[in-house]
ROFIKE-251359 format. One record per residue (C-alpha): residue in one letter; x, y, z. Coordinates in steps of 0.5 Angstrom, whole numbers, padded with zeros to 4 digits, always signed. Example, Ala and Ser with C-alpha at 12.3 -4.5 7.8 and 13.67 -1.06 7.14 Angstrom:
<tilums>
a+0025-0009+0016
s+0027-0002+0014
</tilums>
This chain:
<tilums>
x-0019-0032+0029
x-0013-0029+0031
x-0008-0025+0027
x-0002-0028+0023
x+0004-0023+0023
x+0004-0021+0016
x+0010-0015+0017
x+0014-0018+0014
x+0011-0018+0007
x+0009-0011+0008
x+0016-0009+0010
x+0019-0011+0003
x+0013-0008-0001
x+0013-0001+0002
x+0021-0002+0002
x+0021-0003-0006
x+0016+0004-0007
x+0020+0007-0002
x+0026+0006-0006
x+0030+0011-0011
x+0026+0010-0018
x+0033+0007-0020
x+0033+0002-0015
x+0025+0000-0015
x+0026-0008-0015
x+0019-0010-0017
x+0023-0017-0018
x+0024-0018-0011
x+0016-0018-0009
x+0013-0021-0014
x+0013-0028-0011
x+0008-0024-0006
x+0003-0023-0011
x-0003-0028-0013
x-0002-0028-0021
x-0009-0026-0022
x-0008-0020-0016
x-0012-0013-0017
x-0009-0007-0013
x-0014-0001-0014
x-0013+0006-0013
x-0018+0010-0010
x-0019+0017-0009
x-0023+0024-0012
x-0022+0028-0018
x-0020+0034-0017
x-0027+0037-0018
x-0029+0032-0012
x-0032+0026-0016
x-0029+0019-0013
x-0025+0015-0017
x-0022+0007-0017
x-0016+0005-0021
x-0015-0003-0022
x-0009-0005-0024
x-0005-0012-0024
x+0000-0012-0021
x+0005-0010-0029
x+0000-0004-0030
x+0002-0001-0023
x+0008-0002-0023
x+0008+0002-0029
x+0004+0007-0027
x+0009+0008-0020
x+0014+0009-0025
x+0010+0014-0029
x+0007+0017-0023
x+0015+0017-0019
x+0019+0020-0025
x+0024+0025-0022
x+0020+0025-0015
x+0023+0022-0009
x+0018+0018-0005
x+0017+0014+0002
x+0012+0011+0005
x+0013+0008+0012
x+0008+0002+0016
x+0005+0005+0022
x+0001-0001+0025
x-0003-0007+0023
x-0009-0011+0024
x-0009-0018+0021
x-0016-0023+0021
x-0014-0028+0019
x-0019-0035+0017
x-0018-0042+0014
x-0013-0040+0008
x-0016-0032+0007
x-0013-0026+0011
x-0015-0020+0011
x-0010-0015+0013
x-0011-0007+0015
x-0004-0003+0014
x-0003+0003+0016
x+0002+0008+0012
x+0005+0015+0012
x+0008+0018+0007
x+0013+0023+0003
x+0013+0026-0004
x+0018+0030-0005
x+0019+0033-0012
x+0024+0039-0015
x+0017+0044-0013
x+0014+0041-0007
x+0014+0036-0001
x+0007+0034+0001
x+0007+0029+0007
x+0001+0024+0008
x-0004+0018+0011
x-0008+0013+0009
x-0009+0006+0010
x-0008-0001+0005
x-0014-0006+0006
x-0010-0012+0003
x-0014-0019+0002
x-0008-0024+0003
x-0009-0033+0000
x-0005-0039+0003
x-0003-0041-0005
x+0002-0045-0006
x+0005-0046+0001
x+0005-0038+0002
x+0001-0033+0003
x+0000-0029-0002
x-0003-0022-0004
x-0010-0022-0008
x-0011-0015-0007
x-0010-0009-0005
x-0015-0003-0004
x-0013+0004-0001
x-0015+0012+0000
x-0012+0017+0002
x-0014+0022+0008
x-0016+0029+0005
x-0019+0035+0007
x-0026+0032+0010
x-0023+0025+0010
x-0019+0024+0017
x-0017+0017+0020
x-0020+0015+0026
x-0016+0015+0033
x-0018+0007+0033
x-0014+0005+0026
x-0009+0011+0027
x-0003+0012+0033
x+0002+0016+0032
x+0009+0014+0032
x+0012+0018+0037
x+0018+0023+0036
x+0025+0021+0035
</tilums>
């Protein structure tokens, strides 16, 4: 099935993360979420056991707020893939990002694998799941196309 355009909403929800911890308005994007939406951090532990962290979608917002305190955080979309069928979509979000602390800068990429619902004349999302590359974790060329230098 075709895709439907869904940059909009990626836009707005990497615009909100992406902003000084004083200027995150979490109150702006709520209405893109189903009340019952899952967002899921996936990882390693440090000593290389995988976790997941499930949230809804107030506890990830804490967690960013206790997470981002005093760090200067970015994240940019890079590409995106949508699938969409009847009233479900699934959409692949390709990111880059920053994180910029008193100590370090550490720059990234990862993917956000979003399931989107047709609810109530929009579309909303019901969950989100992503990772990170890392060491031995690395996007394939087919997911990933760099943006070209300004």
């Amino acid at each position: 099935m075709a895709g439907t355009d869904f940059r909009e909403l990626t836009r707005a929800l990497y615009e909100v993360v992406s902003a000084p911890p004083e200027q995150r308005n979490w109150d702006a994007i709520r209405h893109y979420y189903h009340p019952e939406a899952r967002l899921v951090r996936t990882g390693l532990n440090a000593d290389g056991t995988p976790f997941v962290s499930v949230f809804t979608l107030n506890t990830y917002i804490e967690n960013v707020r206790q997470m981002l305190d005093g760090v200067r955080f970015s994240e940019v979309e890079v590409s995106q893939e949508s699938l969409v069928f009847g009233n479900v979509a699934r959409l692949t979000s390709v990111y880059e990002y920053t994180r910029q602390s008193a100590k370090e800068t550490v720059r990234g990429r990862g993917v956000n694998f979003f399931t989107l619902v047709h609810d109530a004349g929009q579309w909303r999302v019901m969950s989100i799941v992503w990772d990170n590359e890392r060491p031995g974790l690395s996007l394939p060329p087919e997911v990933y196309a760099p943006r070209a230098a300004s």
